[in-house]
C-alpha positions as CSV (number, residue, x, y, z in Angstrom):
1,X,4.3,5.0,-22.5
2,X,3.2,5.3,-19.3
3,X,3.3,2.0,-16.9
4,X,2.0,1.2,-13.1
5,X,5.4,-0.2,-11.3
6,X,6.6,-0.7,-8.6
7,X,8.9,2.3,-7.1
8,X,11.6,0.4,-4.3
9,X,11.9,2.1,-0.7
10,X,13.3,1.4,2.1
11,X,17.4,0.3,3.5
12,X,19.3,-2.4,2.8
13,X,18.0,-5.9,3.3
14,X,14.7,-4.3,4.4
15,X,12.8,-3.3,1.2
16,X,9.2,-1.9,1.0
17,X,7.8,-0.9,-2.4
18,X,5.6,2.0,-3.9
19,X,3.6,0.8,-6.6
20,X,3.4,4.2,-8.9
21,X,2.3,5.5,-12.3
22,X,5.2,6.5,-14.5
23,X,6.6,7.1,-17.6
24,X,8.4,3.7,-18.6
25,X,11.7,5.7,-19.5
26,X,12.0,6.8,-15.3
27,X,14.5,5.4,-13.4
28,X,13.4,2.9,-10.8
29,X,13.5,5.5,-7.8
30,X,12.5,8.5,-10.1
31,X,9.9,11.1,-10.5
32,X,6.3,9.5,-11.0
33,X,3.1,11.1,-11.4
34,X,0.5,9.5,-8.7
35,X,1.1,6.9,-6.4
36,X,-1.7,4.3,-5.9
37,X,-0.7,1.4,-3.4
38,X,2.1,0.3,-1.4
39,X,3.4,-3.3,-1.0
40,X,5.5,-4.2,2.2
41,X,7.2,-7.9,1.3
42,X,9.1,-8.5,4.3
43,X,6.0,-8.4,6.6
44,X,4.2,-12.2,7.5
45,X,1.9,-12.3,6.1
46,X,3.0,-9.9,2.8
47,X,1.0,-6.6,3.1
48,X,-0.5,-4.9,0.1
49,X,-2.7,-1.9,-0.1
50,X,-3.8,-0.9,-3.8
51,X,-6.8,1.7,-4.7
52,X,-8.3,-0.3,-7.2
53,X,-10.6,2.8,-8.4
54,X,-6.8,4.3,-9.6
55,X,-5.5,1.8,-11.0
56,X,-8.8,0.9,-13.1
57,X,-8.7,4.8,-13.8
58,X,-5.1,4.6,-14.9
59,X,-5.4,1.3,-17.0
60,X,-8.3,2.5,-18.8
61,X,-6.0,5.2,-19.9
62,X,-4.1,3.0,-21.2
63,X,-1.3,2.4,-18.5
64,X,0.0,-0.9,-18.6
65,X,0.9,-2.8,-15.4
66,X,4.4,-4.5,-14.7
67,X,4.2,-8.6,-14.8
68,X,4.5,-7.8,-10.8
69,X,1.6,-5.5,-10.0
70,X,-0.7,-7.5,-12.7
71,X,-0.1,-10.0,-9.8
72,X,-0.9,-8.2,-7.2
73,X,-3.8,-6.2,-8.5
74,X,-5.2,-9.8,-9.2
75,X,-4.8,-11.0,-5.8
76,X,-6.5,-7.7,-4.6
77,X,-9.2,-8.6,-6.7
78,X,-9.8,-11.3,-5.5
79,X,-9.4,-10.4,-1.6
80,X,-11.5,-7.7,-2.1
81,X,-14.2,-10.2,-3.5
């Protein structure tokens, strides 16, 4: 199955995440086939970037999106609007 996750980056105590299309048996900081946003927690306020036009593309597919990136493609939904 494939799933849209996020991919963590970054060094200790300082994080920054990928948020990738993948096959659900990858490791967390695996292989991944496209990336389509990036999500930077540690910045005030948190910064998100997603290409919605991918992820739509990839979920009509039939990708499905991690509990976490369902959350943040809503709230760039609804910043977009």
């Amino acid at each position: 199955m494939v799933k849209i996750r996020l991919r963590r980056e970054g060094s200790k105590d300082r994080p920054y995440y990928r948020v990738v299309v993948t096959d659900s048996r990858a490791r967390r900081e695996g292989a991944y086939i496209e990336q389509v946003g990036i999500h930077d927690p540690m910045k005030k306020p948190e910064q998100t970037s997603l290409d919605l036009a991918k992820v739509d593309e990839w979920i009509g597919k039939g990708a499905q999106p991690s509990d976490t990136v369902r959350s943040l493609i809503k709230k760039a939904r609804q910043a977009s609007a």
